[in-house]
Residue frames relative to the residue before (quaternion, step in Angstrom):
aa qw qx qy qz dx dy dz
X 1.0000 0.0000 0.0000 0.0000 0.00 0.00 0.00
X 0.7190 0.5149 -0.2508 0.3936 3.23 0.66 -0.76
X 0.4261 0.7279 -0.3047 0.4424 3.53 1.74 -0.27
X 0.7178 0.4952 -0.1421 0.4684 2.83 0.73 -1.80
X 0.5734 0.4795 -0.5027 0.4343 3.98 0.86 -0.95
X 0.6901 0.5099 -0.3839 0.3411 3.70 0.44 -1.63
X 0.6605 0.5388 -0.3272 0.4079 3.76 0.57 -0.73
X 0.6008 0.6017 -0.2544 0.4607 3.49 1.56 -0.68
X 0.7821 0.4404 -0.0555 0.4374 2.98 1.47 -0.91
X 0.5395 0.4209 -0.4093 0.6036 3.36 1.50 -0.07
X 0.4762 0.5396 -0.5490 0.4250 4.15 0.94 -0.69
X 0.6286 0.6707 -0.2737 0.2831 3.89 0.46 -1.62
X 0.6502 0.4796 -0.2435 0.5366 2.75 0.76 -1.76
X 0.7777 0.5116 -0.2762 0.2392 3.41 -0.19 -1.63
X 0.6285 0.4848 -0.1984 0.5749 3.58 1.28 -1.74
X 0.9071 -0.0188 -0.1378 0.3972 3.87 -0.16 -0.37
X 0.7775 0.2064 -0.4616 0.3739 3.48 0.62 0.62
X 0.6897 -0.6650 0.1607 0.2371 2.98 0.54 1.32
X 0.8144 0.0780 0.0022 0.5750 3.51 1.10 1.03
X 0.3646 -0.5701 0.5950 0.4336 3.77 -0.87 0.11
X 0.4651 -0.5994 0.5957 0.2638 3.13 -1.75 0.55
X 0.1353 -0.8154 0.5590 0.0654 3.55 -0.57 1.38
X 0.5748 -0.5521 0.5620 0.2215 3.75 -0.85 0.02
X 0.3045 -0.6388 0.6476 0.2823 4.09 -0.19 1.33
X 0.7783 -0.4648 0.4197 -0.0464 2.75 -2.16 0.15
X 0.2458 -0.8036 0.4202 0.3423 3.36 0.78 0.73
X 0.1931 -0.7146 0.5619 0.3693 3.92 -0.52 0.81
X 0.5397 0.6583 -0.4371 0.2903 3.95 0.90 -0.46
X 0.5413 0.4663 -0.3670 0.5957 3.75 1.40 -0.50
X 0.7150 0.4354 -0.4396 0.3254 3.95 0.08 -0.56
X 0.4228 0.5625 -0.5266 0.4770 3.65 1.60 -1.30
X 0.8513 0.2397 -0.2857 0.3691 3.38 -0.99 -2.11
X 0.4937 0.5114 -0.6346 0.3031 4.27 0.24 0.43
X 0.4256 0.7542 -0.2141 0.4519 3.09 1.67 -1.61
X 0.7542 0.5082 -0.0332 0.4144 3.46 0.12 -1.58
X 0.6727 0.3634 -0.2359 0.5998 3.56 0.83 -1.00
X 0.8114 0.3301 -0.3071 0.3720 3.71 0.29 -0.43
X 0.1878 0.6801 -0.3957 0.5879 3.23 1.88 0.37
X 0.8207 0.4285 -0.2856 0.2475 3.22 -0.59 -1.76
X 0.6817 0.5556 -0.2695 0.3924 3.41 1.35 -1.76
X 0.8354 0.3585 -0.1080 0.4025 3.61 0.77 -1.18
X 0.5283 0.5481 -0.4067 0.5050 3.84 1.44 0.41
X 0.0753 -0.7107 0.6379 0.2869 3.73 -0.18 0.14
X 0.7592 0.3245 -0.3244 0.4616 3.37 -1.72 0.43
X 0.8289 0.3770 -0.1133 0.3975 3.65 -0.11 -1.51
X 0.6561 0.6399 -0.2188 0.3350 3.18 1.35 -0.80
X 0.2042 0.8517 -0.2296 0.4245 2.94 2.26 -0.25
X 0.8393 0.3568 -0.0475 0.4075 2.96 -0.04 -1.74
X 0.6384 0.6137 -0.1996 0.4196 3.03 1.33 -1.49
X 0.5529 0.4923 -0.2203 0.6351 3.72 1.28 -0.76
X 0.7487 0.3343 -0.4220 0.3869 3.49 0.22 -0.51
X 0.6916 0.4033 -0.3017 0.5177 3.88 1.11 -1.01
X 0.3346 0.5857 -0.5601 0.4809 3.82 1.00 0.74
X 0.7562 0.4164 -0.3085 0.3995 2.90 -0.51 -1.82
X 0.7728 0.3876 -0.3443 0.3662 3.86 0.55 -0.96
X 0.6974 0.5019 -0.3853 0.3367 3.68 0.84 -0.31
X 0.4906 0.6634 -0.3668 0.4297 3.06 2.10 -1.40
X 0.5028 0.6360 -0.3674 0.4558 4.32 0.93 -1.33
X 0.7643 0.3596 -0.2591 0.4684 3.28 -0.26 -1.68
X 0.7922 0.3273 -0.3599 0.3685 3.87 0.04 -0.87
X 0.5572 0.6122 -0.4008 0.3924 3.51 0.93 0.31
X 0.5336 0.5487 -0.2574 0.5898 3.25 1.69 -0.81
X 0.7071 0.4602 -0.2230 0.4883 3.82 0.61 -0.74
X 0.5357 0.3790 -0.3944 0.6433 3.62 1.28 0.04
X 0.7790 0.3838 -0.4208 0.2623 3.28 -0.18 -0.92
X 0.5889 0.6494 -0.1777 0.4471 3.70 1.85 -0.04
X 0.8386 0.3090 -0.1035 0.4366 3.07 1.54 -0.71
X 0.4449 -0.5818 0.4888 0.4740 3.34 -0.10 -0.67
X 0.7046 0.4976 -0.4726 0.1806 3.63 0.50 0.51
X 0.5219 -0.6622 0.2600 0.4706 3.83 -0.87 0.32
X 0.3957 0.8210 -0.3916 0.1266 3.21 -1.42 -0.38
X 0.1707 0.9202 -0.3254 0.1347 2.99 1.76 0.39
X 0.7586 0.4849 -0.0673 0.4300 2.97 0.43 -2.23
X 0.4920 0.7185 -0.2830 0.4020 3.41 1.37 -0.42
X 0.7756 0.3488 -0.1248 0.5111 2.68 0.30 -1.68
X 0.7186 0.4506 -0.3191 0.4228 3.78 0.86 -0.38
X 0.5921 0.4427 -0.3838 0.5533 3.62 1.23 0.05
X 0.3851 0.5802 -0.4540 0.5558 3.71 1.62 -0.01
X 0.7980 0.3428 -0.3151 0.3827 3.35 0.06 -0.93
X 0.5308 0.6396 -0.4056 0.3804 3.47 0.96 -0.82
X 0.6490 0.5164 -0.2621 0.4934 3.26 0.75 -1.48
X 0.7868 0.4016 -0.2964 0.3630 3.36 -0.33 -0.99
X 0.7186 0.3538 -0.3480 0.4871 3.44 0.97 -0.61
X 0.5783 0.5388 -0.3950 0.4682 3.63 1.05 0.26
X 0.6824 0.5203 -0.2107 0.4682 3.71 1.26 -0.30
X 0.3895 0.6901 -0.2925 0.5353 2.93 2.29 -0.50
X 0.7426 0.5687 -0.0393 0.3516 2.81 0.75 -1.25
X 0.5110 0.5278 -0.2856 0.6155 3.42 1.27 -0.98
X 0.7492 0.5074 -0.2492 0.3451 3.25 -0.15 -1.59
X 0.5868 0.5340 -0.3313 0.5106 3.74 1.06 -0.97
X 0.7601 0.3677 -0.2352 0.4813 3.65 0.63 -1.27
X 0.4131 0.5816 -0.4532 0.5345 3.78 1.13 -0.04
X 0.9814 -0.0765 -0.1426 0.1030 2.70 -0.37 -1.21
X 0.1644 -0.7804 0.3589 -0.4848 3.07 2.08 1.66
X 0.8171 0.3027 0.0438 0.4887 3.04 -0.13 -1.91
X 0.5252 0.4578 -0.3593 0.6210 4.11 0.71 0.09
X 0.8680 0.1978 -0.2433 0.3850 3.53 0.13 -0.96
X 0.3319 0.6139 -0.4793 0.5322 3.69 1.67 0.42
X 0.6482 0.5033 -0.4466 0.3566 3.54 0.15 -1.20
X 0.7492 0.5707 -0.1588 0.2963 2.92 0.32 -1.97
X 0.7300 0.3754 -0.1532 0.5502 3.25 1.23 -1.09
X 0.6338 0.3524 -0.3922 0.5659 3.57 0.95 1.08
X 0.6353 0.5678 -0.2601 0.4543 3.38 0.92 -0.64
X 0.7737 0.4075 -0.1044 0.4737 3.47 0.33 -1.25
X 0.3983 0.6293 -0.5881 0.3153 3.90 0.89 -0.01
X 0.0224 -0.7435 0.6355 0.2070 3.37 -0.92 -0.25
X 0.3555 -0.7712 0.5093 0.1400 3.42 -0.46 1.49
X 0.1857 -0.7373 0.6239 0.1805 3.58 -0.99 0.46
X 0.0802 -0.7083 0.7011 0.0183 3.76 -0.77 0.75
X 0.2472 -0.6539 0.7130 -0.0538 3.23 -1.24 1.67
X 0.0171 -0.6926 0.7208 0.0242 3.52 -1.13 0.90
């Protein structure tokens, strides 16, 4: 029975107020999406940019899971990103201070 009310009620909804009632967009999931692709394609800066994702991408996930608005997958491909740019950036710049720290010895040979 209770099926049948909910079906009664999306027809309602749909026929005379003009639409289901959806839930805007969290804008905090688009920043840290925003943010995660940032992170991957700045070297250096992107660093940071991955790290204050991952924290906004958190917080707006907590604020969906509270409200009624949308934006889920967002905010979780925010995080993805950012923690994948995290991640670049570590192996970046890893790999910058390897070079350097093989390159730049300067061997002395005594004879």
């Amino acid at each position: 029975m209770k099926w049948n009310i909910n079906i009664f009620n999306c027809v309602v909804r749909f026929l005379f107020l003009g639409g289901y009632e959806v839930g805007k967009t969290n804008s905090k999931s688009i920043s840290s999406l925003t943010l995660g692709v940032l992170s991957i394609i700045i070297p250096y800066i992107g660093f940071i940019l991955g790290i204050i994702g991952v924290f906004i991408s958190r917080k707006s996930i907590v604020e969906i899971d509270n409200s009624n608005e949308r934006g889920r997958g967002l905010a979780i491909s925010g995080m993805v990103c950012s923690i994948a740019g995290i991640c670049i950036q570590v192996l970046l710049i890893l790999g910058i201070v390897t070079f350097y720290a093989t390159t730049s010895s300067k061997t002395i040979i005594v004879k």
